[in-house]
C-alpha positions as CSV (number, residue, x, y, z in Angstrom):
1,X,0.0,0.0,0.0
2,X,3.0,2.1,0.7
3,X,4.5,1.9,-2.8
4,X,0.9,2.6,-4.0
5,X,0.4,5.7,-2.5
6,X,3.8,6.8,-3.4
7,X,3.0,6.4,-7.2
8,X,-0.2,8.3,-6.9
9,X,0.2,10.8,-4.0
10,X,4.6,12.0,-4.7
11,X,4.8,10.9,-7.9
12,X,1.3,12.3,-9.5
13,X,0.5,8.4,-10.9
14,X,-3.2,8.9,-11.8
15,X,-4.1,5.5,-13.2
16,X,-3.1,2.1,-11.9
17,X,-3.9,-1.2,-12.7
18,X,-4.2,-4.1,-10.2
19,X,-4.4,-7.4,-11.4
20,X,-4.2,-11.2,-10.3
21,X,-5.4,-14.3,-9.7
22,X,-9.2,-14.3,-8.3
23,X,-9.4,-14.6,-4.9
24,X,-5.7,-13.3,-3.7
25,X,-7.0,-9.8,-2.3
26,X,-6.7,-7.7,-4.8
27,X,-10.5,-5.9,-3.9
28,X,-9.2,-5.3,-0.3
29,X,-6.2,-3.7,-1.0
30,X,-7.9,-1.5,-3.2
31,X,-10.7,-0.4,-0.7
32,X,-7.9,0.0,1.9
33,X,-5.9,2.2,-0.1
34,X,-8.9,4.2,-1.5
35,X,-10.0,5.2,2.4
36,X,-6.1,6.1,3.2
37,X,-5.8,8.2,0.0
38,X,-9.8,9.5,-0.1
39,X,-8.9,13.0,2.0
40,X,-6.6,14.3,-0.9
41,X,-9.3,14.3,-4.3
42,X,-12.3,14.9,-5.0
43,X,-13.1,11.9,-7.0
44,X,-11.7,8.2,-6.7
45,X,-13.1,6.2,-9.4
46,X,-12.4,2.5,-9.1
47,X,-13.9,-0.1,-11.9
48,X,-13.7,-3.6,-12.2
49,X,-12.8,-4.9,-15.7
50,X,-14.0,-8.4,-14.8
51,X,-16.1,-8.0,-17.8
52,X,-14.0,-6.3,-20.3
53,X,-16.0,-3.5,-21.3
54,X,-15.2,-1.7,-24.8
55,X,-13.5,1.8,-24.4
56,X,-16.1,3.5,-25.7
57,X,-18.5,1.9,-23.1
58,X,-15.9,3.0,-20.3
59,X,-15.8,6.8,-21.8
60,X,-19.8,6.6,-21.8
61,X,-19.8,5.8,-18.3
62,X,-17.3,7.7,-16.9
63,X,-19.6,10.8,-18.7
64,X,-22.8,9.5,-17.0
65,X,-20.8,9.6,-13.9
66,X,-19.5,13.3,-14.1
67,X,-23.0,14.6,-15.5
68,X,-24.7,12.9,-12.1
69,X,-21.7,14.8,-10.0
């Protein structure tokens, strides 16, 4: 978690990609790291790409998401 908040909070990382095996914690360490890190943004936006959406279905949402904001 240490090394992840480095990346995003020294050295200005804004996307990261966690990926593994099913079942070897990779949800928890996210949610862990997300409440450490939540007091410095505004938005966290974390998706699961267990279903491999297109990129034009991930711009669509992310659009739906900041029009609701």
């Amino acid at each position: 978690i240490n090394t992840l908040k480095q990346w995003i909070l020294k050295d200005q990382i804004r996307l990261i990609t966690i990926y593994g095996l099913s079942g070897i914690g990779k949800s928890l360490l996210t949610r862990q790291l997300i409440e450490q890190i939540k007091p410095e943004f505004d938005y966290i936006i974390w998706k699961s790409l267990t279903e491999t959406p297109t990129l034009s279905c991930l711009k669509n949402q992310l659009q739906q998401f900041f029009a609701q904001s």
